[in-house]
C-alpha positions in Angstrom: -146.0 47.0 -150.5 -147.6 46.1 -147.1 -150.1 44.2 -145.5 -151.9 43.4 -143.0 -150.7 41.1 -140.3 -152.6 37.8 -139.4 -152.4 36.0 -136.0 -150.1 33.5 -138.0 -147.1 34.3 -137.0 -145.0 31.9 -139.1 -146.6 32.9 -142.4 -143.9 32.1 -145.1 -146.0 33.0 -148.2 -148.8 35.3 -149.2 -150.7 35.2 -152.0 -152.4 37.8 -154.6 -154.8 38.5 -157.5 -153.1 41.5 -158.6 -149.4 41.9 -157.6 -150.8 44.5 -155.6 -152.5 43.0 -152.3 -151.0 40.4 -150.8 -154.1 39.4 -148.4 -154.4 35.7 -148.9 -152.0 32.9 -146.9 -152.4 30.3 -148.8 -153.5 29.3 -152.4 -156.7 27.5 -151.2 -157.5 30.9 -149.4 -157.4 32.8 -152.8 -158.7 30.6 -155.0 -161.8 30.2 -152.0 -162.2 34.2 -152.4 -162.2 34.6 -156.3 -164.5 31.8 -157.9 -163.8 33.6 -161.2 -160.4 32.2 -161.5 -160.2 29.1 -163.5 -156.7 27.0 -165.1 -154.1 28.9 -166.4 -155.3 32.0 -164.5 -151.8 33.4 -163.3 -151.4 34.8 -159.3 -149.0 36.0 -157.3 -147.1 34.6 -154.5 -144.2 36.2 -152.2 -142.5 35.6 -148.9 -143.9 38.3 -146.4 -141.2 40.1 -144.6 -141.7 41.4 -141.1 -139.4 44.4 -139.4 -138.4 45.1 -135.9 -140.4 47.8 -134.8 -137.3 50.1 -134.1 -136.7 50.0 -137.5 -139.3 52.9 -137.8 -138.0 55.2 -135.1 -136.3 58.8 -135.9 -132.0 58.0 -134.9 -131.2 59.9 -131.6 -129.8 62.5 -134.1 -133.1 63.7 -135.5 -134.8 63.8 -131.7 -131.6 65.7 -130.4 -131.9 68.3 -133.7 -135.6 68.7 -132.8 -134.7 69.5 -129.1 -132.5 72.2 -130.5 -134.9 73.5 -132.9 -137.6 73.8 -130.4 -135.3 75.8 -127.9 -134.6 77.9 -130.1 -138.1 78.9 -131.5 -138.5 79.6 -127.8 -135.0 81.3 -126.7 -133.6 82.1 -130.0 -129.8 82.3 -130.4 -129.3 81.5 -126.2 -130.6 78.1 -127.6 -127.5 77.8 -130.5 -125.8 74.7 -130.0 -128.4 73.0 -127.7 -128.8 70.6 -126.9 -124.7 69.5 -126.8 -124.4 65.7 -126.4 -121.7 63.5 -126.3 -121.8 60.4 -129.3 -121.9 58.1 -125.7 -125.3 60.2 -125.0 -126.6 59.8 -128.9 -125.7 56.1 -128.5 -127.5 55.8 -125.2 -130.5 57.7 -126.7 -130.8 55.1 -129.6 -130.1 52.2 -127.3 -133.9 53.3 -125.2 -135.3 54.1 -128.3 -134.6 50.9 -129.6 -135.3 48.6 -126.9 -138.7 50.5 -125.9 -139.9 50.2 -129.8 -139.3 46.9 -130.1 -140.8 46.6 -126.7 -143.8 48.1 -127.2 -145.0 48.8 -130.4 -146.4 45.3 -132.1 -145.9 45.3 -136.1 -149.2 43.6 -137.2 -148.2 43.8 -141.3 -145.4 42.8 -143.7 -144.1 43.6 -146.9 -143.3 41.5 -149.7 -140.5 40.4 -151.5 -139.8 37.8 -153.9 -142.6 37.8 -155.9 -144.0 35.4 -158.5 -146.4 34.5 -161.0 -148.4 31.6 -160.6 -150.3 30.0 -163.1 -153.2 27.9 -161.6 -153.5 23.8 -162.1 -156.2 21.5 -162.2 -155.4 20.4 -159.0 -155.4 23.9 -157.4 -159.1 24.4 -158.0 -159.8 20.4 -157.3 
């Protein structure tokens, strides 16, 4: 499940109608979107989770086995066995690939985990 990302950056709950779409930050932004819902009405809340950017970049393994592949739909079997890297060179690889991710490449939406019902009070909807 993901969502969007608002400017908040310390956002520590979301909020749902559905257990589906987390899109609300706060109770009183859910309850100011759905005028339908009255007492006892059950929601969801979770706790957003946001990842590092790197942690949606191919390993160094899968770019080196693509190099390979690549040389060989050009050279054929001259290409076998390239591109030969030492595990320093994968681990250097990674390293970049890592630091320019999380450099460069902004995550604006979360997932969520932990997620409850809600049943809604009086004092909610006062």
């Amino acid at each position: 499940m993901s969502e969007p990302l608002s400017n908040d950056s310390k956002l520590d709950q979301c909020w749902s109608v559905d257990e589906c779409d987390f899109e609300y930050e706060t109770l009183g932004d859910l309850l100011d979107s759905n005028d339908e819902l009255g007492v006892g009405d059950v929601v969801y809340v979770g706790t957003p989770v946001r990842h590092a950017p790197s942690t949606f970049i191919d390993d160094a393994d899968n770019i080196i086995e693509r190099m390979g592949e690549r040389a060989y739909d050009e050279h054929g079997e001259f290409a076998d066995d390239y591109p030969d890297v030492t595990d320093e060179a994968k681990a250097e690889l990674t390293a970049f690939l890592v630091a320019w991710a999380d450099k460069h490449c902004d995550v604006r939406f979360y997932g969520v985990e932990d997620i409850r019902e809600y049943a809604i009070t009086a004092e909610d909807l006062a």
